[in-house]
C-alpha positions as CSV (number, residue, x, y, z in Angstrom):
1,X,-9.1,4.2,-25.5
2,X,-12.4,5.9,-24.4
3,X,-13.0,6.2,-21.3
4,X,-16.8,6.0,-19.5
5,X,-16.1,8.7,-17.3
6,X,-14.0,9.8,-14.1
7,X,-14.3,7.1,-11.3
8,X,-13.1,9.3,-8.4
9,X,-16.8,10.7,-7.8
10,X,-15.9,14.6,-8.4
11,X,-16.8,16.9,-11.2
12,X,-13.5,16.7,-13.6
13,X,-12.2,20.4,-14.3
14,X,-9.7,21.3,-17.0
15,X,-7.4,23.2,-15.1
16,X,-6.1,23.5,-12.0
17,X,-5.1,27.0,-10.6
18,X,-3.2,25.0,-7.3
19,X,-0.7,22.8,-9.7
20,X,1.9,25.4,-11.5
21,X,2.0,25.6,-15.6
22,X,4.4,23.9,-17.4
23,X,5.8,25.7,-20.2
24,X,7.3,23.1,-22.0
25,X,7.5,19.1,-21.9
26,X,9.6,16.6,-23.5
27,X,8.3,13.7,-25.8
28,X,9.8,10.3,-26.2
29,X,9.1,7.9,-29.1
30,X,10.0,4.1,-28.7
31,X,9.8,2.0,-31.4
32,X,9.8,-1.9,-31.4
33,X,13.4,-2.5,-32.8
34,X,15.0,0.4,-32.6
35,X,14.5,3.4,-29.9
36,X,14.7,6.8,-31.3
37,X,14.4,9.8,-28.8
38,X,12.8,13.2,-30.0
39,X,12.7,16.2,-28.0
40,X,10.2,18.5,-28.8
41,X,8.6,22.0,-28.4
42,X,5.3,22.4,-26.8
43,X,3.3,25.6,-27.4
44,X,2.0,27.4,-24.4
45,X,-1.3,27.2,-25.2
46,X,-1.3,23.5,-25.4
47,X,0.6,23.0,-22.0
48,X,-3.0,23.3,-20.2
49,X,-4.5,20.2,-22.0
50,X,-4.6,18.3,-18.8
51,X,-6.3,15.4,-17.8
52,X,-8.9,15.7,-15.1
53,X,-8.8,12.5,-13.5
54,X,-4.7,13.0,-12.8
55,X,-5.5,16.6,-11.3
56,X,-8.6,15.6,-8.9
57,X,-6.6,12.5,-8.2
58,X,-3.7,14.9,-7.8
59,X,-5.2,17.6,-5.3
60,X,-7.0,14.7,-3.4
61,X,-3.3,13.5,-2.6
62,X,-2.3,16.8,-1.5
63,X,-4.9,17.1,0.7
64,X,-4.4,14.1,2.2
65,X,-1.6,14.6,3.4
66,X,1.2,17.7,5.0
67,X,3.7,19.0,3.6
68,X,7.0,19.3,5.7
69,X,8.8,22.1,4.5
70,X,11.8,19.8,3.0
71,X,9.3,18.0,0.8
72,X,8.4,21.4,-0.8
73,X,10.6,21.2,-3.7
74,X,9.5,17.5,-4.6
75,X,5.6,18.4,-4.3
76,X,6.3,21.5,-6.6
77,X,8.3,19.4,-9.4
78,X,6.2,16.7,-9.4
79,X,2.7,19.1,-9.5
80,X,4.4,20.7,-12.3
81,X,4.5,17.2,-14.6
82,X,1.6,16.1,-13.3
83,X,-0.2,19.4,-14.7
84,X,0.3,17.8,-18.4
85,X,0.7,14.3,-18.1
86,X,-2.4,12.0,-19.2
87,X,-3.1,8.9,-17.8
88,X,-1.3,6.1,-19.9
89,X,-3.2,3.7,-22.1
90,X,-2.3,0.7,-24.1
91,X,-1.8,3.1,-27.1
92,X,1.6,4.2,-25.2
93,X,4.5,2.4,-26.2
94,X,5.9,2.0,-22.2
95,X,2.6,0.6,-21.5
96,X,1.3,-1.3,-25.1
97,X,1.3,-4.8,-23.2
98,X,0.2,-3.1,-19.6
99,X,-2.9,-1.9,-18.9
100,X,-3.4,-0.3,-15.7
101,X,-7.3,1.0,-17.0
102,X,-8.8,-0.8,-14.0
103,X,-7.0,1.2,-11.6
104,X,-8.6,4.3,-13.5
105,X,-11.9,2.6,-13.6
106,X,-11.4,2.4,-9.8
107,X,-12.9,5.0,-6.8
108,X,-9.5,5.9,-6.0
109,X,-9.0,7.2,-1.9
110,X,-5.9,8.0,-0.2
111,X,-5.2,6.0,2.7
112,X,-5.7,7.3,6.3
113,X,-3.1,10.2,7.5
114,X,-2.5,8.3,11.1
115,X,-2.8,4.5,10.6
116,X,-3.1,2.5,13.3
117,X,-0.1,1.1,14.9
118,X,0.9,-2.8,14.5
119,X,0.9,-4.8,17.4
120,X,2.7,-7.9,15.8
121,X,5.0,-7.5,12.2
122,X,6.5,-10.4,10.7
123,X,9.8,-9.5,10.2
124,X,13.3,-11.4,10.7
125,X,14.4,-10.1,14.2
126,X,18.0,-10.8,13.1
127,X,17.9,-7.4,11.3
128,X,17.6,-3.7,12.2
129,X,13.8,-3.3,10.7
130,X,11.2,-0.3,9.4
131,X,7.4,-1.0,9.1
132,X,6.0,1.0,6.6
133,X,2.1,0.8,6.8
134,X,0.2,2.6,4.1
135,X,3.1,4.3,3.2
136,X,3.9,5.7,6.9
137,X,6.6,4.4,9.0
138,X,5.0,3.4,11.6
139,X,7.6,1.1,13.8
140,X,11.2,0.3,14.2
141,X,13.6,-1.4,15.7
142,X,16.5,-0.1,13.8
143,X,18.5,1.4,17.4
144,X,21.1,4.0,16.0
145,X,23.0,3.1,18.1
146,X,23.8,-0.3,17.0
147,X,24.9,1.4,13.6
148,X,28.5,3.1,13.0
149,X,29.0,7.0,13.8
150,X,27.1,9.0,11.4
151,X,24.5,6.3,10.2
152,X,21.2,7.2,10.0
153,X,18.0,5.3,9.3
154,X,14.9,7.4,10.3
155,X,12.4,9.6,8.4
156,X,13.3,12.7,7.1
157,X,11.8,14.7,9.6
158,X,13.3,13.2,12.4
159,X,16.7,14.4,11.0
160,X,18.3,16.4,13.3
161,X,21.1,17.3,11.4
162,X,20.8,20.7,9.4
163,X,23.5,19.9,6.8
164,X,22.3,16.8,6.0
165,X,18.7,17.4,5.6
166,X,20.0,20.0,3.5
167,X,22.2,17.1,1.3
168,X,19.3,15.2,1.5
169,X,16.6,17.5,0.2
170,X,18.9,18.6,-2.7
171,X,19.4,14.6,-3.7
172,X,15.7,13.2,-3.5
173,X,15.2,15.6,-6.7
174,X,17.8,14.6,-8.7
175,X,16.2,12.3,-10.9
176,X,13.5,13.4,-13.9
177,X,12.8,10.7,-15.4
178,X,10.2,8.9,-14.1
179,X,6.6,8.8,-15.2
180,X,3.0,9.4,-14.2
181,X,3.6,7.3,-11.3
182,X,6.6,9.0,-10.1
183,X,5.0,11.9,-10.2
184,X,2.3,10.7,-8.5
185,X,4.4,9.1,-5.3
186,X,6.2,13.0,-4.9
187,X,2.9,14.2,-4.6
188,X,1.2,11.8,-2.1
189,X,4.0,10.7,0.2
190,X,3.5,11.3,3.7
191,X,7.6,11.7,4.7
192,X,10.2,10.5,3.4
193,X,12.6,7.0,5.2
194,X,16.0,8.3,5.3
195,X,18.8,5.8,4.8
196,X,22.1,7.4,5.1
197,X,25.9,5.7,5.2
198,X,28.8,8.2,5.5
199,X,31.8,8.1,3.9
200,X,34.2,5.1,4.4
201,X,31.4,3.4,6.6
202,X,30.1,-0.4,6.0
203,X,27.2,-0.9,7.7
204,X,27.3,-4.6,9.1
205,X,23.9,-5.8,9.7
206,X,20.7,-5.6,6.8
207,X,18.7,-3.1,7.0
208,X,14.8,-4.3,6.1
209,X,12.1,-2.2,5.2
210,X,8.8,-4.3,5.7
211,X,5.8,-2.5,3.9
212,X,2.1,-3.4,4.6
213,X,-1.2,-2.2,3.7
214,X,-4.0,-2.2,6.2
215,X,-6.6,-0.3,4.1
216,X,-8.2,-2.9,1.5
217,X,-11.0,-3.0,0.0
218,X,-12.8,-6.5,0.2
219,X,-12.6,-8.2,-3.4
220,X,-14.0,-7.1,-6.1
221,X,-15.1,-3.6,-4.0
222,X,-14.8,-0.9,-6.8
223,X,-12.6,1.2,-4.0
224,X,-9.0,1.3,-4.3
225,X,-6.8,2.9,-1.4
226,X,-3.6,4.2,-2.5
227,X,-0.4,4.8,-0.4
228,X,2.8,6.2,-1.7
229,X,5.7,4.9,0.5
230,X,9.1,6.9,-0.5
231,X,12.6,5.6,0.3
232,X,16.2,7.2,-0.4
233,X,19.2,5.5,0.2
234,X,22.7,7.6,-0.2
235,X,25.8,5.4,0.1
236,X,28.6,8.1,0.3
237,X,32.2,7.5,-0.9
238,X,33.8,4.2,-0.1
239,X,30.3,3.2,2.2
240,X,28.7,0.1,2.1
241,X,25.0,-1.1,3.0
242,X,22.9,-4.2,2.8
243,X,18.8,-3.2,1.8
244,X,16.0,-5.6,1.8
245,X,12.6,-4.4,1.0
246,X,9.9,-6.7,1.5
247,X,6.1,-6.0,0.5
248,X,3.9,-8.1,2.3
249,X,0.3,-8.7,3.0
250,X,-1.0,-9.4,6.3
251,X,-2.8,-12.9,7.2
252,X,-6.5,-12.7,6.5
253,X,-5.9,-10.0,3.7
254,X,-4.4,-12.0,0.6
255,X,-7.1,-11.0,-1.7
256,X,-7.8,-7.4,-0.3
257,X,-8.0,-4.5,-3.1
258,X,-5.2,-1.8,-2.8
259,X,-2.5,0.2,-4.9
260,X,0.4,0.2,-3.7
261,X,2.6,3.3,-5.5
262,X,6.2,2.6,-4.0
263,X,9.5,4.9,-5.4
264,X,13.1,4.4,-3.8
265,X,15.9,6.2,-5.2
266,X,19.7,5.3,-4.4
267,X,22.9,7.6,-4.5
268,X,25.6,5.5,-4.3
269,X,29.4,7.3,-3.9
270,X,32.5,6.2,-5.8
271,X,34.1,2.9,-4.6
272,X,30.6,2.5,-2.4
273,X,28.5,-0.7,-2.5
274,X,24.8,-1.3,-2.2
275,X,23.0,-4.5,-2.3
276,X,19.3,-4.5,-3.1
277,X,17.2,-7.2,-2.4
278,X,13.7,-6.4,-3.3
279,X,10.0,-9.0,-2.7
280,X,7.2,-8.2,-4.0
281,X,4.3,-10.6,-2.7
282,X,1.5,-8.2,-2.1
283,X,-2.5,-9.1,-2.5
284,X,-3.9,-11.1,-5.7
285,X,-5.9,-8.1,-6.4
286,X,-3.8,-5.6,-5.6
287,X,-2.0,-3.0,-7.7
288,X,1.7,-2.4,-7.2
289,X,3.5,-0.1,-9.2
290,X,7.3,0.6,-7.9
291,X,10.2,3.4,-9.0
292,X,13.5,1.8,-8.4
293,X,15.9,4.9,-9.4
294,X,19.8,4.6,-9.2
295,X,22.9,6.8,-9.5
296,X,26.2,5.2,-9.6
297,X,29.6,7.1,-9.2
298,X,33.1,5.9,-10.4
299,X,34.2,2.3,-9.3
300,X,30.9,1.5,-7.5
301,X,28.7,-1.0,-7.4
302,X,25.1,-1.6,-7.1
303,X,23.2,-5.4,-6.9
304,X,19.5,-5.7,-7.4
305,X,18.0,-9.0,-6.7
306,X,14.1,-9.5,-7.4
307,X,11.6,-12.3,-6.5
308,X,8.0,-10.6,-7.6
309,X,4.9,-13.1,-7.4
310,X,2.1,-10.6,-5.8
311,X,-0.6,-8.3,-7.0
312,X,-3.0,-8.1,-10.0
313,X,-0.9,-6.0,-11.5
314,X,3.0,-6.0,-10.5
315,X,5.2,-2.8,-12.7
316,X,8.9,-2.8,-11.5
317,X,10.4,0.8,-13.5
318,X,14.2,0.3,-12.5
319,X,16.4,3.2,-13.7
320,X,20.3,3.2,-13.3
321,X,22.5,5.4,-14.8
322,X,26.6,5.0,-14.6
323,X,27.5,8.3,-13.9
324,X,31.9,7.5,-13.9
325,X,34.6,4.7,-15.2
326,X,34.6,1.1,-13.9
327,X,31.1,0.8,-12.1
328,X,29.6,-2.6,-11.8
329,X,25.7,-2.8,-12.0
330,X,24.2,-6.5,-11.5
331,X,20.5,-7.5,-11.9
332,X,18.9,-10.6,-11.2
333,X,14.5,-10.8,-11.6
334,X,12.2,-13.4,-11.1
335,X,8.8,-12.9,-11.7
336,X,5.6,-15.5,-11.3
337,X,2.1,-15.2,-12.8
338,X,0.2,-18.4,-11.3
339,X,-3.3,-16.0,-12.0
340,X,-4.9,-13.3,-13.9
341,X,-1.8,-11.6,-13.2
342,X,0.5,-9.1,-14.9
343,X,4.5,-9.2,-13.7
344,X,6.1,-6.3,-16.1
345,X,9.8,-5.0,-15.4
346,X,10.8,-2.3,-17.6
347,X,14.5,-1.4,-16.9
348,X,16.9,0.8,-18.3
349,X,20.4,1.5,-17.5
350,X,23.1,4.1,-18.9
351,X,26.4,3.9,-19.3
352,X,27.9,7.4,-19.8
353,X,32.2,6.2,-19.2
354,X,34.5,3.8,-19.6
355,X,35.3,0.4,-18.5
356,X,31.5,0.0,-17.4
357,X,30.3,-3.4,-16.4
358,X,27.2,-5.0,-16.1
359,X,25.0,-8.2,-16.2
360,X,21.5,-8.4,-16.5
361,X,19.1,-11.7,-15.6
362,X,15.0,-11.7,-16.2
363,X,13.1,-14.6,-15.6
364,X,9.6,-15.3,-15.4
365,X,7.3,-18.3,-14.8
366,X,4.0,-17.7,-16.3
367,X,1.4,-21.0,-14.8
368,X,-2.0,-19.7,-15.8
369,X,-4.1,-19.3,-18.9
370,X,-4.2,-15.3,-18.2
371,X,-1.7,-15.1,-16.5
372,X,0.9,-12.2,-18.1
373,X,4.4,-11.7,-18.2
374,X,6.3,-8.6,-19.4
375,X,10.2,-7.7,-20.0
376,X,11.2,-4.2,-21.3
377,X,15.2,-4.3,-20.8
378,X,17.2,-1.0,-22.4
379,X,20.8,-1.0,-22.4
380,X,21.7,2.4,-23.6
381,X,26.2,2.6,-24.1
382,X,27.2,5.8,-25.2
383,X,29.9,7.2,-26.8
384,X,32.5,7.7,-24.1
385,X,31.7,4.4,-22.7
386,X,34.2,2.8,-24.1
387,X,35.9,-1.2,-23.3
388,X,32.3,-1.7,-21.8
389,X,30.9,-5.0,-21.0
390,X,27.3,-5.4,-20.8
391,X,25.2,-8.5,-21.1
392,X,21.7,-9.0,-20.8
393,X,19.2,-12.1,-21.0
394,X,15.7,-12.9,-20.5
395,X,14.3,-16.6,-20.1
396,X,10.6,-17.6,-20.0
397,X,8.0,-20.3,-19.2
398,X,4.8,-20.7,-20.5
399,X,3.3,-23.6,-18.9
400,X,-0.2,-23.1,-20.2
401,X,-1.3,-22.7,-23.9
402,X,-2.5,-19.0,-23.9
403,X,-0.1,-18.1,-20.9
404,X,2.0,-14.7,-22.6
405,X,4.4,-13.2,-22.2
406,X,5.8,-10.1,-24.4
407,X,9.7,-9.2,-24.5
408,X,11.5,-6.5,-25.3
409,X,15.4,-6.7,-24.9
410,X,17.3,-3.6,-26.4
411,X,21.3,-2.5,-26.7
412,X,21.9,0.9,-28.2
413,X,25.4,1.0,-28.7
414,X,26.9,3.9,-30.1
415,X,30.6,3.0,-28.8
416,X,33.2,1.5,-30.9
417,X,35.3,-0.6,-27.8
418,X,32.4,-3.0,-26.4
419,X,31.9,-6.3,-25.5
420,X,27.7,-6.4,-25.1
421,X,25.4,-9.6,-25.4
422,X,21.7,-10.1,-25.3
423,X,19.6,-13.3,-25.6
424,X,15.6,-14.1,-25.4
425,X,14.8,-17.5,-24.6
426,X,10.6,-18.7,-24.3
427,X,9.4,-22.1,-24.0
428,X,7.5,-24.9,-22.5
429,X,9.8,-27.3,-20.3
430,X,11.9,-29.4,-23.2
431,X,10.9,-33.3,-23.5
432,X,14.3,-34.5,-23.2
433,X,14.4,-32.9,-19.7
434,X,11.2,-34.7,-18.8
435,X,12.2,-37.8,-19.8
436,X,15.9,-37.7,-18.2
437,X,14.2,-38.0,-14.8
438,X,11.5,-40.5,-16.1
439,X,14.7,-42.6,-16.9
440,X,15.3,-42.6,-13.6
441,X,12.1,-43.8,-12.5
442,X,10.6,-40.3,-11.4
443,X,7.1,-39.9,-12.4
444,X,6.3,-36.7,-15.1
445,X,4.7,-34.8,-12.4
446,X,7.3,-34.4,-10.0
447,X,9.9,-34.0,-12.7
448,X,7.8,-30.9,-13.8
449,X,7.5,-29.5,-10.2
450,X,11.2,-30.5,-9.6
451,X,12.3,-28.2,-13.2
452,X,10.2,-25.5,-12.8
453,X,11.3,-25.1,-9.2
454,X,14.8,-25.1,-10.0
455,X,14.4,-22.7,-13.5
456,X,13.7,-20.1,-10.5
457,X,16.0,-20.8,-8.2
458,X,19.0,-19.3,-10.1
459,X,17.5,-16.4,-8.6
460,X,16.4,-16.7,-5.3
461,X,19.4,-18.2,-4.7
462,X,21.3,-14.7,-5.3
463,X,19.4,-13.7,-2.3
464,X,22.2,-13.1,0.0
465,X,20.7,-13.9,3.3
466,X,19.8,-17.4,4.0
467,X,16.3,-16.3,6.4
468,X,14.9,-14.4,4.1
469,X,16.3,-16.5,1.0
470,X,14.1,-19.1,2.9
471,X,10.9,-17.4,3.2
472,X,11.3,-16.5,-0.4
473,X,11.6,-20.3,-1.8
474,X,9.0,-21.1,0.8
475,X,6.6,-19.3,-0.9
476,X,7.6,-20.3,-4.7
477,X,6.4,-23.7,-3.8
478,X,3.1,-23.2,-2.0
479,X,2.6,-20.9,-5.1
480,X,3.8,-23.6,-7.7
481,X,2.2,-26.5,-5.7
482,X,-0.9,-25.2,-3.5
483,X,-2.0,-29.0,-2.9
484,X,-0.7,-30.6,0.9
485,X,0.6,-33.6,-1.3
C-alpha cells in the first residue's frame, strides 16, 4: 500500500538513536487453510529498516508520558520491537480483512498527562469501581478494606509492598507475543492498574474497571488522541475474582474521534478462577484496538464473555495459553456492526498438557451495507496435550446484501487423543423462522426484531451479573431498533 506521507506533522527519520537495536526478529507466515510458522534469521544490517511513522509516533509517546522506575523493563522491551516493526497493511495476513490505514492517515497526539477529574461516572455502585480516563486512573471507590487480607486493587505505583511490586514487575513482561499495538500500549501507558488476589482468596464482590475518553476530536477532525490504558490481573493459587471491564463514551460524545489502545494481561494460579466480562461500546468514530493476554496454570479456569458494538474500528487480539493438565478456558463473543463499522476478534489459544478443556462461541450481527464483521479463531493442541476437548463455532448474520463478514476458524492438532470440533455458520434469518411466528399472527417485522434479538442473547445472557447484563441488552435494542415505536 503506498502511503502519501507521515500524518503526525514531523520530519520522518530512519533511525532512532533513543529506541535500542534489535539484532534479530522472528517472522510468522499464516496461510488461509493451513498455518505454518517459520522462524527466521535477520541480518544486522537489515534490523534498522524501521518505519518512521512507528518511531516519531513512538518517541512522541515517551515523551508524553514518565516512566516510573518499575515500568522500565516494559518501555525497553517494547522500544526494542517497536525499532523494526512496520505499520501493518492489508497485505499482512493478521490484518488482510482489517484496515487500520485511517488511523495512520490520522494526526495522531497523545492524550493529556493530568486529565481532569470526573465529577459524575456512570458506573453500578453495587461494585468496587476504577475510572480509567485517557488511560489514567483517575477515581475509585474500590475501599481495600472491603476486600480480604492481601487484596490489592490500586495502580502500580501506589504499591506499597516491595515483594510484590517486585512479583508484579517480573509478570507484566511475560508475554511476547503481541503485535504493533502491544508494543505500542508498553510504551505509552501512563501506570499500570494493579489487580492482585492471593493465594486461597475469593474475592466476593466484582471488581469494574470503567474506561472513558475525554479527549475527542469532533467528527471527521483529522486529529486522533490516543490513550493506552494497561491492566494486569494475577489470580494466585486456589484465588478467585470477578472482572468487568466496560468502555464507555460519555453523553454528548457518541460520535467524538479517538483511539483507544487498551492491553490487559491475566496470570491465573493452579486451581484459581477468573471471570472476564468485557463491553466494548465506545464512539462511532472511534478506534479501539484491545490486548487481552492470558496464562493459565494447572486445574484453572478462565471465562471471557464479550458484547462489542462500539467504534469505527473494534480489534479484540485475545491470547491464552494452557500452561498445565485439566485447565478450562471458555469464550463467549458478540459483536454488532449496525454502521460503517469493523468488529474483528482474532483469538488464539494453546494447549501445551493434558486433559485440556475448552469451548469457544463467536457471533456477530452485521445490520448495515458497510458494515464489517471479522473472526480469526486458532486453536493450536500440541503434542502432549493429550484426551483434550476443544470446540469452537462461529455464527453470523448478514441482514443487508453487501453486509460482510470474513471467517477464519483454525484447529491445528498435532495430538493423537482428542476430541476437538469447529463449525462456521452465515446467513440471512431462515424463512421458515419468519413464517413460524407469522403463523401465529405476528407481523414480519417484529418477528425479525424478535430473532435477531434473541440470535444475540445466547451471549449477553452469559453475563453473569444481572445490572450490568441489563445495561448490555438495553443497548442491543436501541442499537437494533433506534425508532421510539
Amino acid at each position: 500500500m503506498k502511503m502519501s506521507g507521515i500524518a503526525l506533522g514531523f520530519t520522518p527519520t530512519a533511525y532512532n538513536p533513543r529506541i535500542p537495536s534489535l539484532k534479530s526478529q522472528k517472522i510468522t507466515t499464516t496461510k488461509t487453510r493451513v498455518s505454518v510458522s517459520v522462524s527466521v534469521s535477520v541480518q544486522p544490517q537489515q534490523a534498522f529498516t524501521s518505519d518512521p511513522f512507528v518511531l516519531e509516533l513512538a518517541e512522541t509517546l515517551e515523551d508524553s508520558v514518565p516512566t516510573p522506575l518499575p515500568l522500565q523493563k516494559l518501555r525497553d522491551s517494547s522500544s526494542e520491537t517497536l525499532l523494526s516493526t512496520p505499520w501493518p497493511s492489508r497485505k499482512d495476513e493478521s490484518f488482510r480483512f482489517t484496515d487500520v490505514s485511517f488511523i495512520r492517515h490520522s494526526r495522531i497526539l497523545p492524550v493529556s498527562s493530568d486529565p481532569s477529574p470526573l465529577s459524575a461516572v456512570p458506573s453500578d455502585t453495587h461494585f468496587p469501581s476504577l475510572t480509567i480516563v485517557d488511560g489514567h486512573l483517575v477515581q475509585s471507590t474500590a475501599n481495600l478494606s472491603e476486600f480480604p487480607k492481601g487484596v490489592y486493587v490500586g495502580t502500580l505505583s501506589g504499591l506499597a509492598s516491595t515483594p510484590m511490586m517486585e512479583k508484579v514487575s517480573e509478570l507484566m513482561c511475560g508475554f511476547n507475543g503481541g503485535d504493533l499495538f502491544w508494543s505500542i500500549n508498553g510504551i505509552g501507558a501512563p501506570d499500570l492498574t494493579v489487580v492482585y488476589v492471593p493465594e486461597g482468596c475469593r474475592v466476593e464482590k466484582p471488581i469494574h474497571l470503567g474506561y472513558f475518553s475525554m479527549e475527542g476530536s469532533k467528527e471527521g477532525s483529522n486529529t486522533m488522541r490516543v490513550s493506552n490504558p494497561r491492566v494486569l490481573v494475577v489470580v494466585e493459587k486456589g484465588g478467585e475474582v470477578d472482572i468487568i471491564e466496560e468502555f464507555s463514551t460519555m453523553e454528548g460524545n457518541e460520535n467524538e474521534c479517538y483511539w483507544t489502545n487498551a492491553a490487559l494481561e491475566a496470570v491465573i494460579g493452579e486451581g484459581a478462577k477468573l471471570r472476564h466480562s468485557y463491553i466494548q461500546a465506545q464512539s462511532s468514530s472511534a478506534a479501539h484496538i484491545k490486548w487481552t493476554s492470558v496464562r493459565q496454570e494447572s486445574s484453572s479456569t478462565y471465562e471471557l464473555t464479550e458484547v462489542s458494538t462500539g467504534g469505527k474500528l473494534g480489534r479484540h487480539n485475545l491470547h491464552i495459553q494452557q500452561l498445565g493438565p485439566d485447565t478450562v478456558t471458555e469464550l463467549s463473543t458478540l459483536h454488532l456492526s449496525v454502521g460503517d463499522q469493523t468488529q474483528d476478534l482474532h483469538s488464539r489459544l494453546v494447549l501445551d498438557h493434558p486433559r485440556g478443556y475448552s469451548r469457544q462461541l463467536h457471533k456477530c450481527i452485521v445490520t448495515h451495507s458497510l458494515g464489517q464483521a471479522v473472526f480469526d479463531g486458532n486453536i493450536k493442541v500440541n503434542r502432549y496435550a493429550q484426551q483434550t476437548d476443544a470446540g469452537q463455532l462461529t455464527r453470523s448474520l448478514l441482514l443487508e446484501p453487501r453486509a460482510t463478514v470474513n471467517v477464519k476458524p483454525n484447529l491445528q492438532i498435532v495430538a493423537d487423543d482428542v476430541k476437538c470440533s469447529h463449525g462456521a455458520a452465515i446467513s440471512d434469518l431462515e424463512e421458515s423462522q419468519l413464517l413460524y411466528f407469522q403463523a401465529r399472527g405476528i407481523d414480519s417485522k417484529t418477528a425479525r426484531r424478535v430473532l435477531i434479538f434473541a440470535f444475540g442473547g445466547e451471549v449477553i445472557e452469559r453475563i453473569p451479573y444481572s445490572s450490568i447484563r441489563e445495561r448490555v441488552r438495553s443497548q442491543i435494542k436501541n442499537l437494533l431498533d433506534p425508532s421510539p415505536n
